[in-house]
C-alpha positions as CSV (number, residue, x, y, z in Angstrom):
1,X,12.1,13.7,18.4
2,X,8.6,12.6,19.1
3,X,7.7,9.0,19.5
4,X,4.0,7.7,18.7
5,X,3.4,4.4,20.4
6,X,1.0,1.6,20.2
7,X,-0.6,-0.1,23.1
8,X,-1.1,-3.9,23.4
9,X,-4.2,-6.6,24.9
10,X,-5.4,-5.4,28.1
11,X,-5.5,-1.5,27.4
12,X,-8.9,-1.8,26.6
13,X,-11.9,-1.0,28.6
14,X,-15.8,-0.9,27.5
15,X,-17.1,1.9,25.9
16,X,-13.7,3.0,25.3
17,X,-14.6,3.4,21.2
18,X,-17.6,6.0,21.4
19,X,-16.2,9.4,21.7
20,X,-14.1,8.6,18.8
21,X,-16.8,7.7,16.5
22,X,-17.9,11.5,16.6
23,X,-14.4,11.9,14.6
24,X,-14.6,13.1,10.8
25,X,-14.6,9.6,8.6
26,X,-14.5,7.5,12.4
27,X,-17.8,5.8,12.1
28,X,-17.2,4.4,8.3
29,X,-13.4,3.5,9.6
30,X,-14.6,1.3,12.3
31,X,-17.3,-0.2,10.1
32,X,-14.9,-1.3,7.0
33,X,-12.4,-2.4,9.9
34,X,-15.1,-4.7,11.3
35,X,-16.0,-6.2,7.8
36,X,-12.5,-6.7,7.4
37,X,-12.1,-8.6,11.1
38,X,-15.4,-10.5,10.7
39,X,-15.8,-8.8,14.5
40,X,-18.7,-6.1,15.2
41,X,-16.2,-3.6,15.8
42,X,-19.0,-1.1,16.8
43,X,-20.6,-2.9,19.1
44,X,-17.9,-4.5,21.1
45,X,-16.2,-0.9,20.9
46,X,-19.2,0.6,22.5
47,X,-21.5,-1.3,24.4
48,X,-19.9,-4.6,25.3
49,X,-18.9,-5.2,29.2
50,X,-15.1,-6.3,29.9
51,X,-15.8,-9.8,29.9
52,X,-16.2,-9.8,26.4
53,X,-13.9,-7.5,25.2
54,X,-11.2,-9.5,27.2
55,X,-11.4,-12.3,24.4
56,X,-8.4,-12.1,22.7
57,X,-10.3,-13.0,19.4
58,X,-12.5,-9.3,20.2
59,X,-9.5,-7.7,22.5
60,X,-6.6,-7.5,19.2
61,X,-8.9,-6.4,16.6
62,X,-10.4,-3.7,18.4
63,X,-6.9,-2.3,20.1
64,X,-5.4,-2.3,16.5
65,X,-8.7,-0.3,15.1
66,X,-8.6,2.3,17.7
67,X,-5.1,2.9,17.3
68,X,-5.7,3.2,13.3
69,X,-8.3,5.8,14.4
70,X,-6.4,7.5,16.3
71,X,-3.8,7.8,13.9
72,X,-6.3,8.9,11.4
73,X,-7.3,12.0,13.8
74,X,-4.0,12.6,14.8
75,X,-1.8,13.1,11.3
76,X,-5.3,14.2,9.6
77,X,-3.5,17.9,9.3
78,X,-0.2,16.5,7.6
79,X,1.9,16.2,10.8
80,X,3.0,12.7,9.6
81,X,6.5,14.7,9.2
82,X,6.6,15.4,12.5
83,X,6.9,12.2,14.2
84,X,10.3,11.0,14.4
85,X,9.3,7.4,15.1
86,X,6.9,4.4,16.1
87,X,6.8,1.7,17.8
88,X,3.8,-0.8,19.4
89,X,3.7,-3.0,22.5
90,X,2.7,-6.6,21.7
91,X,-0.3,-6.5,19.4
92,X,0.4,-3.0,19.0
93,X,3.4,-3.6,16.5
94,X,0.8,-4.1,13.8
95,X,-0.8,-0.3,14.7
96,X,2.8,1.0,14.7
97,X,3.4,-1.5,11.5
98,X,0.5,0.4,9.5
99,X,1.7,4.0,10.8
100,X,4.8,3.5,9.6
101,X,3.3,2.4,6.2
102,X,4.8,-1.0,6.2
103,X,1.1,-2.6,6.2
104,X,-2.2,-0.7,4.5
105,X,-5.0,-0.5,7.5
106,X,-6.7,-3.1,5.6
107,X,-3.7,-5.2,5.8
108,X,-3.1,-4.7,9.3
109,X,-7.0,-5.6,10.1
110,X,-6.5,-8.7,8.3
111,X,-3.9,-9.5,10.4
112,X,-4.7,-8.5,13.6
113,X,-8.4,-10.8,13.3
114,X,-6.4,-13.8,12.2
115,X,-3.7,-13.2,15.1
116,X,-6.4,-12.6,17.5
117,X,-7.9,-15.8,16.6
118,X,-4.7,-18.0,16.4
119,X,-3.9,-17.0,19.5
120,X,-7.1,-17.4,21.6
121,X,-7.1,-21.2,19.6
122,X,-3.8,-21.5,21.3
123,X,-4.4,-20.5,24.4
124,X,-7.3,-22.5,24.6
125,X,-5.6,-25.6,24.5
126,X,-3.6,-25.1,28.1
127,X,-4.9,-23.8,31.4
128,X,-2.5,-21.1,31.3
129,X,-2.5,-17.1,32.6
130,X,-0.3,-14.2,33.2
131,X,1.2,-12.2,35.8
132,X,3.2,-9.1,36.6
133,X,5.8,-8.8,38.9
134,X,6.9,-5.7,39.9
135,X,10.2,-5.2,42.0
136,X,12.7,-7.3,43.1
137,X,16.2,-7.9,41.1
138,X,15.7,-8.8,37.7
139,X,18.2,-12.1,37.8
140,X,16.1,-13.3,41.2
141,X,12.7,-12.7,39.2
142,X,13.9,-14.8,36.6
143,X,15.4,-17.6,38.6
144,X,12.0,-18.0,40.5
145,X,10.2,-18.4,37.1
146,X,12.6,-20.9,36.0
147,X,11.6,-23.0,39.7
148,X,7.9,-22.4,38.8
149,X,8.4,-23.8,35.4
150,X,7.2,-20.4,34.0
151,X,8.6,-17.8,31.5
152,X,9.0,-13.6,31.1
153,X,6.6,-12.9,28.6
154,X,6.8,-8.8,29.0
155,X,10.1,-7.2,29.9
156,X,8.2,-4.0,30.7
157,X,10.8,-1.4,32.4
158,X,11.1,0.2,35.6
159,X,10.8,-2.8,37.3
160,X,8.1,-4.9,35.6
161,X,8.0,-8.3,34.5
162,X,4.4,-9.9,33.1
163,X,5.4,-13.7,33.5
164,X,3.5,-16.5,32.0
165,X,2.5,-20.5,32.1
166,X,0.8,-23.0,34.1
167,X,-1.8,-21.4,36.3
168,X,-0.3,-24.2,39.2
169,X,3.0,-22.2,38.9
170,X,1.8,-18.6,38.7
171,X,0.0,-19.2,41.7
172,X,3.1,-21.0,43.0
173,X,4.8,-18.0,42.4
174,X,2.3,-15.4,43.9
175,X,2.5,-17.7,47.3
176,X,6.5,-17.0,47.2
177,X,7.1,-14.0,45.6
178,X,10.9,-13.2,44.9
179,X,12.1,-10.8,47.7
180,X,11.4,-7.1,47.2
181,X,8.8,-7.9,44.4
182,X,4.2,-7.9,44.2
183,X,2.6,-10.4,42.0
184,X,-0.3,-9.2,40.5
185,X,-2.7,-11.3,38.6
186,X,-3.7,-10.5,35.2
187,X,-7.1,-10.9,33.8
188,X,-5.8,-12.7,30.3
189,X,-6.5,-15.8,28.4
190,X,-3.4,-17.6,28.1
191,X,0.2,-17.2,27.8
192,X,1.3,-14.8,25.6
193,X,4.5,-14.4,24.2
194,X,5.7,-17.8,25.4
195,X,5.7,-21.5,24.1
196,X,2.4,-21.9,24.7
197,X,1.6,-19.5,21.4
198,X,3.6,-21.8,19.0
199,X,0.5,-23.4,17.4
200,X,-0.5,-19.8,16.6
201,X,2.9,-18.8,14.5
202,X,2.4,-21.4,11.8
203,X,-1.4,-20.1,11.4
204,X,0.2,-16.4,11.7
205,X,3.0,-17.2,9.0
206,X,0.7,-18.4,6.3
207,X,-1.2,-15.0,6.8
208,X,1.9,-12.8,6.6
209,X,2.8,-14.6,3.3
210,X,-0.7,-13.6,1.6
211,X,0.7,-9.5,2.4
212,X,2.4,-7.1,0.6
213,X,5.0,-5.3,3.3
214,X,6.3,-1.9,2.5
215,X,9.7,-0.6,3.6
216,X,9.3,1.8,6.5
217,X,8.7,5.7,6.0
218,X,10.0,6.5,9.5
219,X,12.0,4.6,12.2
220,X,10.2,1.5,13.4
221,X,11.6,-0.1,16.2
222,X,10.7,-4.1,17.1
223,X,9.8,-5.9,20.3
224,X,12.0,-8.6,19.5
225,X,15.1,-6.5,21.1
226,X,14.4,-2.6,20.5
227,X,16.2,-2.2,17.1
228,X,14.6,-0.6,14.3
229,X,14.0,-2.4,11.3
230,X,14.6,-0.9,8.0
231,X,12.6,-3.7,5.7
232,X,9.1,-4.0,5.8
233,X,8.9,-8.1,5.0
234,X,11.8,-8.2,8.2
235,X,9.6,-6.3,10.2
236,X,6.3,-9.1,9.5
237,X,8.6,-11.6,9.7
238,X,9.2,-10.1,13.6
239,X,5.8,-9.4,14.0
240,X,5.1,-13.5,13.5
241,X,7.9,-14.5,15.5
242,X,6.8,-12.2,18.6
243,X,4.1,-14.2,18.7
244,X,5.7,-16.7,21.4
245,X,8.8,-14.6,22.1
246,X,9.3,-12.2,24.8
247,X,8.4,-8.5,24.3
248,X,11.6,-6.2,25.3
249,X,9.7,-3.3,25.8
250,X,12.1,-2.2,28.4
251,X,14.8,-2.2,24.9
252,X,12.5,-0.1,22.9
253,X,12.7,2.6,25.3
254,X,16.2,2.6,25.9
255,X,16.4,3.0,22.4
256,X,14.0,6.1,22.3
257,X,15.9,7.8,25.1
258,X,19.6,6.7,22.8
259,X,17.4,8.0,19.4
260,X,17.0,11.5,21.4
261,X,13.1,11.2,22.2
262,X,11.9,14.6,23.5
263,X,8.2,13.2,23.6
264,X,6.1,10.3,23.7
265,X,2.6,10.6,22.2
266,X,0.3,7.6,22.7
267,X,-2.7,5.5,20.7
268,X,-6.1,4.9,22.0
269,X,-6.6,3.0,24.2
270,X,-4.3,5.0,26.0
271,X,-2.4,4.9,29.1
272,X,-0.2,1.8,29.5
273,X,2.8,2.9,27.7
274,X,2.6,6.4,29.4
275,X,2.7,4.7,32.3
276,X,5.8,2.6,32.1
277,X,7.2,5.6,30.1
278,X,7.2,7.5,33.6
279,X,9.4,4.9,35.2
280,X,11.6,4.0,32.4
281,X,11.8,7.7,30.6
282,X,12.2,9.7,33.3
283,X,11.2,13.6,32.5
284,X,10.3,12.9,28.8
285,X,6.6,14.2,28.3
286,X,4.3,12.1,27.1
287,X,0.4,12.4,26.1
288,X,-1.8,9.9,26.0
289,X,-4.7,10.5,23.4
290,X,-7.6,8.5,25.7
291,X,-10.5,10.5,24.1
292,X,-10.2,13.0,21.2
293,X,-10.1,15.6,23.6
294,X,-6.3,14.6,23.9
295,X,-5.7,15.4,20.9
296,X,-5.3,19.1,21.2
297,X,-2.4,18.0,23.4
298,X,-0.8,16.1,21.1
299,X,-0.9,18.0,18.1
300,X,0.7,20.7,20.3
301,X,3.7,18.5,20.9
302,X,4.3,17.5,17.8
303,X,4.1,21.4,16.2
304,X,6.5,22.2,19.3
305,X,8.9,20.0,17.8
306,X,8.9,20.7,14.5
C-alpha cells in the first residue's frame, strides 16, 4: 500500500516552484490558484527570497499549490487507483483533503489563503515562536514545557517534538534543555497549533461553512489522532479544529505502518515527511517528488504496487 503525503509551513524554500511550471497545464494551475488566493503565486514561487515566503499569509498558499501540482503531474496517467491512502502534515491536510476529493482544488485554495491569513492575524497579536526538541524522554519533554508555560504543538516521531509559546519560555527552555534532548529554533511566525491560534478557528469556521465537502475516495487519515475519517464535512470540521490543536504526526504513521504501508510517496515541497518517515517507518521506501525529475521515481512505485 502506498501512502502519498502532504508537507506542512516550513518545507518551503525560494525558487522551489520553477521546475514545475515547465509541467503540462503547471503554469495556468498556479495562475488560477493565485487568483483564487489573492497571493502572486508565481512570483513568490519563483523569485521571492525566504524572508518572504516565511509569511504564513504567502508560506500556506503556496505549500498547498505545489502539492496540488504535484498531484496533478503525479496521477496525470490514471494512477489515482494506485494509492492506497493520504494524509498531510499541518497545512498539508488541505493538499491531502483535495487529493482525496473531499475539497475541489479551488476549494482547498480558498481555504488555505483564508487559513494563511487567520493565522498570521493571530500570531501577530503575541510575541510567540516555535521550537523543536529532539531526544530526551517524551514525559520529561513534556513536563519542561509545562515549567516553561509552553505547549507540544508537533508530535513528530522518532524523537521530535516542535513546542510552542512565549519567546521568554522557549528561550527558557533552550537554556535548560531536558536531559538527552537539542533545542533547535525555528524560523516561524507564531505558535501554531496551540492556544495562541484560537482567534484564527472562528475566522476558519465561517470559511469551512461556505464549502461543499465530499466523502473521501480513498483512506484519509487526520492529524488530530491518526484515524481516518470516513466523512468529508468530519474531515473540515478536523481540519478547523487542528488549527490550535496538536499535530500527532507521530499517530498517522503508526497508523500507515498498522494499514500495511509498503511506500511512502511525498508532495512538493518535498523532504520533511521523508525525513521523519526514516526514523519513525523504519525500512519503508519513500520518494520525495522535490523537482519533476522525481517523478519517474514515484510513478515507479506506485506501478510496482499495483
Amino acid at each position: 500500500m502506498i501512502v502519498v503525503v502532504a508537507p506542512g509551513q516550513g518545507s518551503q524554500t525560494p525558487g522551489f516552484l520553477g521546475p514545475w511550471l515547465a509541467q503540462p497545464g503547471a503554469r495556468e494551475l498556479v495562475g488560477q490558484f493565485g487568483a483564487e488566493s489573492g497571493v502572486d503565486l508565481l512570483l513568490h514561487g519563483t523569485e521571492s527570497d525566504a524572508d518572504t515566503i516565511r509569511d504564513t499569509s504567502i508560506a500556506q498558499p503556496l505549500i498547498v499549490a505545489a502539492g496540488l501540482v504535484t498531484l496533478h503531474s503525479l496521477l496525470a496517467d490514471g494512477r489515482d487507483a494506485q494509492v492506497g491512502g493520504i494524509a498531510g502534515h499541518s497545512v498539508g491536510e488541505i493538499t491531502a483533503a483535495a487529493g482525496a476529493g473531499i475539497l475541489s482544488f479551488a476549494e482547498a485554495i480558498h481555504l488555505v489563503a483564508e487559513r494563511g491569513r487567520a493565522m498570521a492575524e493571530a500570531a501577530a497579536q503575541a510575541d510567540t515562536g516555535m521550537s523543536a526538541v529532539v531526544g530526551g524522554d517524551e514525559a520529561t519533554v513534556l513536563a519542561a514545557l509545562e515549567q516553561h508555560g509552553l505547549a507540544p504543538a508537533n508530535f513528530n516521531g522518532g524523537g521530535q517534538i516542535v513546542v510552542a509559546g512565549a519567546k521568554e519560555g522557549l528561550a527558557a527552555l533552550a537554556a535548560t534543555p531536558p536531559a538527552g534532548s537539542r533545542v533547535i529554533p525555528l524560523q516561524v511566525a507564531g505558535a501554531f497549533h496551540t492556544r495562541y491560534m484560537e482567534p484564527a478557528v472562528e475566522r476558519m469556521r465561517a470559511v469551512a461553512a461556505t464549502l461543499d465537502p465530499q466523502d473521501p475516495l480513498l483512506p484519509i487519515w487526520t492529524n488530530t489522532d491518526g484515524s481516518t475519517v470516513d466523512s468529508g464535512a468530519a474531515f473540515v470540521e478536523l481540519l478547523v479544529g487542528q488549527v490550535s490543536s496538536p499535530v500527532r504526526w507521530d499517530l498517522c504513521m503508526a497508523a500507515f505502518a498498522e494499514a500495511g504501508v509498503t511506500g511512502i510517496i511525498e508532495l512538493a515541497p518535498a523532504g520533511a515527511l521523508t525525513g521523519l518517515a526514516k526514523r519513525g517507518l523504519r525500512g519503508v521506501p519513500a520518494v520525495a517528488i522535490k523537482t519533476p525529475d522525481d517523478l519517474a521515481a514515484a510513478w515507479a512505485m506506485l506501478d510496482g504496487d499495483a
